[in-house]
N, C-alpha and C positions, 0 to 999 in steps of 0.2 A: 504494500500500500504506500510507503512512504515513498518508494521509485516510480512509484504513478502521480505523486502529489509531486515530487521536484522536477520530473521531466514536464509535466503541465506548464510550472510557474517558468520553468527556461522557457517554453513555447509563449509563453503570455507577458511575460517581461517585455518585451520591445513591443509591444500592440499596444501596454499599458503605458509605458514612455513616451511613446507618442500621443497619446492622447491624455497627457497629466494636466496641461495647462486649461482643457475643458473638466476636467476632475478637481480641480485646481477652483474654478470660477463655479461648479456645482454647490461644492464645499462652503465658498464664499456665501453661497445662496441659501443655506442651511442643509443641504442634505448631507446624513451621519456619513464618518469614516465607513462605519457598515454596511450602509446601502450602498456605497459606492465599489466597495470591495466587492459585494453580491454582482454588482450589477457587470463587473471586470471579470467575474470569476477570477478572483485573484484572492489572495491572503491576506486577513483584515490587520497585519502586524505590516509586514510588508507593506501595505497600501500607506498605514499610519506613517510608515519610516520615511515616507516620501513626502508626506503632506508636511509633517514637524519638519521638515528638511528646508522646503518652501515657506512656510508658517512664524519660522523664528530666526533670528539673528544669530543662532547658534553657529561657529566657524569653528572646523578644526578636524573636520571629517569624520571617517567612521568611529572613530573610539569617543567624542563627546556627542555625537548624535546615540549612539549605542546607550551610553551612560545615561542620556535624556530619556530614554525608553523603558530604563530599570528603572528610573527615580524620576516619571512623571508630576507628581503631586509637589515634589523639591524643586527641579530644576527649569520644569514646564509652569507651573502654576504660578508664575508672576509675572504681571501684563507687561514689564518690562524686554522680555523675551518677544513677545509677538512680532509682526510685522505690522505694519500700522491698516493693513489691507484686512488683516483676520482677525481684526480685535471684535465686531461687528456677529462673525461669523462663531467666533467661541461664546459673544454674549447670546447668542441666540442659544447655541447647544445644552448652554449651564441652564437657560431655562424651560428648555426641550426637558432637560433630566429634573429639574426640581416638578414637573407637573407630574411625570412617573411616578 
């Protein structure tokens, strides 16, 4: 199963690269990481690594993006970090989840 699940995601990686910057401006318009991930057939950890990628000021490549993804609530969770394009787009989400 798991050699089904990473030859998938090498097949869907460059469909979903190219089309980040309409996932990108989806995003912006409130629809979840998870619906977008559904909607790619892609991996909603994956999909996330890309949007925080895009999303925040973070510089320094794989090992502090990495980091941001263990210790979201620490390193993510202050609007400092945003982009000034997703701040709009996370207030929407915080209150997507507090109606839950």
């Amino acid at each position: 199963m798991r050699n089904a699940s990473v030859n998938h995601i090498k097949k869907t990686v460059p469909m979903v690269k190219k089309r980040l910057p309409y996932y990108f401006d989806e995003y912006k318009r409130g629809r979840s990481i998870l619906q977008l991930a559904r909607d790619a057939t892609f991996s909603p950890y994956l999909f996330a690594r890309y949007i925080v990628e895009d999303a925040t000021i973070l510089r320094g490549g794989k090992k502090v993006l990495s980091e941001a993804m263990r210790d979201p609530e620490g390193i993510l969770g202050r609007d400092s970090v945003l982009v000034p394009d997703y701040h709009a787009a996370e207030q929407q989400g915080a209150l997507c989840a507090a109606q839950k």
